[in-house]
N, CA, C and O atoms as CSV, one atom per row, in Angstrom:
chain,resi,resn,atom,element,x,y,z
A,1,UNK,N,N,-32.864,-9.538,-19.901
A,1,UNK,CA,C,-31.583,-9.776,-19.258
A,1,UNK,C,C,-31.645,-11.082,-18.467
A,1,UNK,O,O,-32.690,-11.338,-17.868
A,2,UNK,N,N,-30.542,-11.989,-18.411
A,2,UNK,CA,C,-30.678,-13.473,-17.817
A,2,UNK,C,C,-30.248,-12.740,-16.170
A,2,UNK,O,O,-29.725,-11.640,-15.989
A,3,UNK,N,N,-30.595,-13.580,-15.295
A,3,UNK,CA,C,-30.828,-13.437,-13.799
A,3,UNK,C,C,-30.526,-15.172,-13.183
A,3,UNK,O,O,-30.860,-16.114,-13.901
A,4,UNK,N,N,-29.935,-15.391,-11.937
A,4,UNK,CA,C,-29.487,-16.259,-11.639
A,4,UNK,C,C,-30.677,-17.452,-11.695
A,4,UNK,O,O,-31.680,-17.070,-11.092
A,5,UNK,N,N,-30.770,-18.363,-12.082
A,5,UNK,CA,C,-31.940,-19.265,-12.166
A,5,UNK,C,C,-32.001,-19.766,-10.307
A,5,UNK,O,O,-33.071,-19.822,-9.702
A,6,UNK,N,N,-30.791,-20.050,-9.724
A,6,UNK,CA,C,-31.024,-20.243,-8.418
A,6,UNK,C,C,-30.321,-19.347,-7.220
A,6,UNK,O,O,-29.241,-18.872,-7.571
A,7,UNK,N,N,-30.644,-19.094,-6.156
A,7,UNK,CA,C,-29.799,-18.191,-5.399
A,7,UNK,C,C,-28.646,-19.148,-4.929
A,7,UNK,O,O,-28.686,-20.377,-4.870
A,8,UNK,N,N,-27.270,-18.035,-4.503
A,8,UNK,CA,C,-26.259,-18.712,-4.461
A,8,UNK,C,C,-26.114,-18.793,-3.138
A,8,UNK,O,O,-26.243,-17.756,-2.487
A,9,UNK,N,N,-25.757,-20.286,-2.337
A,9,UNK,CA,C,-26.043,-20.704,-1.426
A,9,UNK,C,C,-24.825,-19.548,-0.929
A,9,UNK,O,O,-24.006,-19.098,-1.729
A,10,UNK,N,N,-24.877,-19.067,0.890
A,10,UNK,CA,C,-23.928,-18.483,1.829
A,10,UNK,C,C,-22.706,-19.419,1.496
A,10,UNK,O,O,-21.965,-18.781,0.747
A,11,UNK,N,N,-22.184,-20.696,1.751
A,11,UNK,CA,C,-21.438,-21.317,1.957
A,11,UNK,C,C,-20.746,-21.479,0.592
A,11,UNK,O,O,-19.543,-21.738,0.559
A,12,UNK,N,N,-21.503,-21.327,-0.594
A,12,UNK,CA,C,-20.777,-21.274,-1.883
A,12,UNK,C,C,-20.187,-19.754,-2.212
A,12,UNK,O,O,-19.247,-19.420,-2.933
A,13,UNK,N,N,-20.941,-19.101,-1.549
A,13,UNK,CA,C,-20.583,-17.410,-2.106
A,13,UNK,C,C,-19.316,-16.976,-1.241
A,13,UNK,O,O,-18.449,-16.208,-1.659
A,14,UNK,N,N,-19.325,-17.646,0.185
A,14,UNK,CA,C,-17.507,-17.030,1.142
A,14,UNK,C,C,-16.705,-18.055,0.284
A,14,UNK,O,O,-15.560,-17.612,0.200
A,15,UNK,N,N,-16.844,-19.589,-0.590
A,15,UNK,CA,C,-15.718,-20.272,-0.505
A,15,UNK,C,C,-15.562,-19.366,-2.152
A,15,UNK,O,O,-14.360,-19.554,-2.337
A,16,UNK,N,N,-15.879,-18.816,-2.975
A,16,UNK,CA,C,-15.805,-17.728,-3.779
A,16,UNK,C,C,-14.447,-16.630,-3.258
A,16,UNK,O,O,-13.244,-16.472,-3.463
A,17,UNK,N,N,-15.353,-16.154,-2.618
A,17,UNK,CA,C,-14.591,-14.863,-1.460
A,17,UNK,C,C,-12.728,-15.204,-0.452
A,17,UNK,O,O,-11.925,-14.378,-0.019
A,18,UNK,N,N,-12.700,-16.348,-0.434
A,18,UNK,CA,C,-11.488,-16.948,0.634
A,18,UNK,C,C,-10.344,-16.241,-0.489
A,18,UNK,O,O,-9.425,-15.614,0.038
A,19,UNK,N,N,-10.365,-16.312,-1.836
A,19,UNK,CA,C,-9.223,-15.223,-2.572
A,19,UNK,C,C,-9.149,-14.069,-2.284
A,19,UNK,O,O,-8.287,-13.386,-2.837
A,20,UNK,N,N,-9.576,-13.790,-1.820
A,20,UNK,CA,C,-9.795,-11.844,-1.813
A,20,UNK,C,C,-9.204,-11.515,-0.746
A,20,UNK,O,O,-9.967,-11.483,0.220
A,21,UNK,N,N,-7.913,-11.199,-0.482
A,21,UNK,CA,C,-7.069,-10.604,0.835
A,21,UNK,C,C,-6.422,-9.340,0.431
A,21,UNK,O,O,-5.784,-9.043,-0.579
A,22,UNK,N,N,-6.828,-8.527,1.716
A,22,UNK,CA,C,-5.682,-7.196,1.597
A,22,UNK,C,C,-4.333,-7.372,1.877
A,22,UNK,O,O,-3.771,-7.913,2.830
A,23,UNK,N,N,-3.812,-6.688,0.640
A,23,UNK,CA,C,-2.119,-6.916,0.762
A,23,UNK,C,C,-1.672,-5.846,2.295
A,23,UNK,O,O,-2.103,-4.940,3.008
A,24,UNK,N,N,-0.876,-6.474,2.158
A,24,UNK,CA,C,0.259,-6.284,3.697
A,24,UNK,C,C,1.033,-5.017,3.038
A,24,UNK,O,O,1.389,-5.299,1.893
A,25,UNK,N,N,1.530,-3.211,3.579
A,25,UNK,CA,C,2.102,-2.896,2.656
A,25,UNK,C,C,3.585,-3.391,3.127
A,25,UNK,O,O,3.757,-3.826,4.265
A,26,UNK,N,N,4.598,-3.300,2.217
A,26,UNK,CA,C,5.972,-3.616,2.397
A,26,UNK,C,C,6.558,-2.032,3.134
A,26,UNK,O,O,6.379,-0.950,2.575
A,27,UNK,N,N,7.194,-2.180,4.333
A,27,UNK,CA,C,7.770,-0.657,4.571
A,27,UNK,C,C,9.296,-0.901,4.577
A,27,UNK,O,O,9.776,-2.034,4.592
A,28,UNK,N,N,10.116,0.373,4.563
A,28,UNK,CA,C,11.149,0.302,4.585
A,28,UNK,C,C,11.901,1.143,5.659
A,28,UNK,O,O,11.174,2.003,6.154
A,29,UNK,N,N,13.164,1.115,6.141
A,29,UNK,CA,C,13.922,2.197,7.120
A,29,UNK,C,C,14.452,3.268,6.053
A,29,UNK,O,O,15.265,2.801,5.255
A,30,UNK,N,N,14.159,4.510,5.913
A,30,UNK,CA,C,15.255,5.162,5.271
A,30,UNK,C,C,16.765,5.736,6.168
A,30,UNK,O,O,16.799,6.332,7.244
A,31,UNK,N,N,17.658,5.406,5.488
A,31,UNK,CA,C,19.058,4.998,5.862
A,31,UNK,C,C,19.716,6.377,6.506
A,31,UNK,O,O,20.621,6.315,7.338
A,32,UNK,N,N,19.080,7.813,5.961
A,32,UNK,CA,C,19.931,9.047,6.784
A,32,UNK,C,C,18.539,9.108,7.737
A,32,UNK,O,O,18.804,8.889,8.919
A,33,UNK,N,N,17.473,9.297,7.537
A,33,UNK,CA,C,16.478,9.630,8.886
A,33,UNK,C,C,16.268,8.960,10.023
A,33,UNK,O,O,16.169,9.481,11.134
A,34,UNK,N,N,16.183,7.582,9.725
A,34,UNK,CA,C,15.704,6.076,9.973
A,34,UNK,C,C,14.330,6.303,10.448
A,34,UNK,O,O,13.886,5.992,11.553
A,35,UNK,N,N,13.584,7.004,9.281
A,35,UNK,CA,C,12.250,7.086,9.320
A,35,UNK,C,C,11.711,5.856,8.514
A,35,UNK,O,O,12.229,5.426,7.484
A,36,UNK,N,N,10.295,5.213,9.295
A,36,UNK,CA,C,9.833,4.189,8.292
A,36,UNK,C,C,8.349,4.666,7.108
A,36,UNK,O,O,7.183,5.062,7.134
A,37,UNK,N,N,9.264,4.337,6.332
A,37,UNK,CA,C,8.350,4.395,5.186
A,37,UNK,C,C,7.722,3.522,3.894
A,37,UNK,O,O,8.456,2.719,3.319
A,38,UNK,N,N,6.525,3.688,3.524
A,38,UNK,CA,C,6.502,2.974,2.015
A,38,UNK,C,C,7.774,2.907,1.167
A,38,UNK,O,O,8.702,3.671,0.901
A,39,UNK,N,N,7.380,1.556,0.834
A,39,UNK,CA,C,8.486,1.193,-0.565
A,39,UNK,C,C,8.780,1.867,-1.880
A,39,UNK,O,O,7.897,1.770,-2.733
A,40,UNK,N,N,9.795,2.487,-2.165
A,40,UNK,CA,C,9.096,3.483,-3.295
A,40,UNK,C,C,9.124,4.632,-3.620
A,40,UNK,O,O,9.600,5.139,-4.635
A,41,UNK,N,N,8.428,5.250,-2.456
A,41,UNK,CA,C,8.168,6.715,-2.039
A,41,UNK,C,C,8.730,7.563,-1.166
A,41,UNK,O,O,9.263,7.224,-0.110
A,42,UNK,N,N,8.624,8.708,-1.594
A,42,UNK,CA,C,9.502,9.466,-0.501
A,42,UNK,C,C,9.216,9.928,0.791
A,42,UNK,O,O,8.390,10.821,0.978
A,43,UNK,N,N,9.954,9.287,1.861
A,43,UNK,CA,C,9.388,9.691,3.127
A,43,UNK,C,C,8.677,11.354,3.490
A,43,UNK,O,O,8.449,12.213,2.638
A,44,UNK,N,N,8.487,11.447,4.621
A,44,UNK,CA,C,7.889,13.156,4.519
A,44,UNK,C,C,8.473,14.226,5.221
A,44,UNK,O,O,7.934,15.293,5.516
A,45,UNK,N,N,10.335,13.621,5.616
A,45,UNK,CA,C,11.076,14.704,5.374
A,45,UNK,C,C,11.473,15.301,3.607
A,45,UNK,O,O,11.847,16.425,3.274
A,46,UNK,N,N,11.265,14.299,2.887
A,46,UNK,CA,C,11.558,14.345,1.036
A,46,UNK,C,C,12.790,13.587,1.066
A,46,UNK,O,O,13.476,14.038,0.149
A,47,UNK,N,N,13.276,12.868,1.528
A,47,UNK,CA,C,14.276,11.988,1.372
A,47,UNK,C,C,14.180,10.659,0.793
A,47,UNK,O,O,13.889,9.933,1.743
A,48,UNK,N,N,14.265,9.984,-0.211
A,48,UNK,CA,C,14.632,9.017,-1.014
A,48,UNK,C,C,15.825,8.560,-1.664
A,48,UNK,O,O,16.496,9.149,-2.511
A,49,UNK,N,N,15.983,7.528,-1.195
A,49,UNK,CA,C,17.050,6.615,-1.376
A,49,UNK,C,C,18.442,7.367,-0.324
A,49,UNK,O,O,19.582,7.109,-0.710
A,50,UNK,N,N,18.315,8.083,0.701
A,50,UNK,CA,C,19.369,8.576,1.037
A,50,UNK,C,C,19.338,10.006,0.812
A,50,UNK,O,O,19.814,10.730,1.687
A,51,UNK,N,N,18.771,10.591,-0.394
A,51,UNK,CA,C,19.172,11.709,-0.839
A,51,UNK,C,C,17.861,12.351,-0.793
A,51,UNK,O,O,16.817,11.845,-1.205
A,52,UNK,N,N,18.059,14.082,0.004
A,52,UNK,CA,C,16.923,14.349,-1.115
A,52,UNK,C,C,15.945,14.926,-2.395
A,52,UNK,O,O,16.078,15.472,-3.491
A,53,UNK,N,N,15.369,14.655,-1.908
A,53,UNK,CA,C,14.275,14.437,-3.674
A,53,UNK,C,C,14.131,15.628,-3.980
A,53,UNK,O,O,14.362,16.012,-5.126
A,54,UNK,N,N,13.677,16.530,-2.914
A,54,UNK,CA,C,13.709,18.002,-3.255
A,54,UNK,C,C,14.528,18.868,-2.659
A,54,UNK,O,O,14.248,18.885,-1.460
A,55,UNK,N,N,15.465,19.645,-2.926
A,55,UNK,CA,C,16.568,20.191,-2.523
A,55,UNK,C,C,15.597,22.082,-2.024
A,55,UNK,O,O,15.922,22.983,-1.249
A,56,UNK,N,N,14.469,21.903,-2.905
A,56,UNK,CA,C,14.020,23.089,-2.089
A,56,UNK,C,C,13.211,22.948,-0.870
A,56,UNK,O,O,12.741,23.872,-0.206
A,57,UNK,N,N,13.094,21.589,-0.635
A,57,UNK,CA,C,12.321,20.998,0.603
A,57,UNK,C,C,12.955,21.611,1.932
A,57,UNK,O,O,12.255,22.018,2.859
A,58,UNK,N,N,14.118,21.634,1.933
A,58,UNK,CA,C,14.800,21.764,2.890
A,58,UNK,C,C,14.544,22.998,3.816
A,58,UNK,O,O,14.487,22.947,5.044
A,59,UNK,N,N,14.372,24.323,2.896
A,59,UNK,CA,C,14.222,25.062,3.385
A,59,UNK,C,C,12.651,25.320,4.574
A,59,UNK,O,O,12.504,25.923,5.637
A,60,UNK,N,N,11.942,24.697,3.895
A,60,UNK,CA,C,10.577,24.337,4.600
A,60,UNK,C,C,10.500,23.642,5.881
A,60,UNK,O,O,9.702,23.999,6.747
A,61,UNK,N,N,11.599,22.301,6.088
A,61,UNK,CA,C,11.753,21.682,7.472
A,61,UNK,C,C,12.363,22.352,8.451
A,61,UNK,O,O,12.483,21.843,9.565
C-alpha cells in the first residue's frame, strides 16, 4: 500500500481544513403558534405550515 512519502506540514493541513464549516440551521416562526422552528419540519405542537399535520395530535396536547 503507498503511504505519504513526506509528512504534511500543520500549516498545509488547516489551509486544507479553512472549507469545512458547520452550516447555520435556517429557523422559521410558525404563523398560528409563533413557535420557532426548523425549516421544513413540524414544530412540536404538530403544526406545519399553519395547519396541523396530525389531527390526532391534538388530543394528546
Amino acid at each position: 500500500m503507498p503511504h505519504p512519502k513526506r509528512k504534511i506540514s500543520n500549516s498545509r493541513r488547516d489551509k486544507r481544513r479553512t472549507h469545512y464549516k458547520g452550516a447555520v440551521p435556517t429557523l422559521s416562526v410558525d404563523p398560528t403558534s409563533g413557535e420557532t422552528h426548523l425549516r421544513h419540519r413540524v414544530t412540536a405542537n404538530g403544526y406545519y405550515k399553519g395547519k396541523l399535520a396530525f389531527p390526532d395530535m391534538k388530543k394528546d396536547i
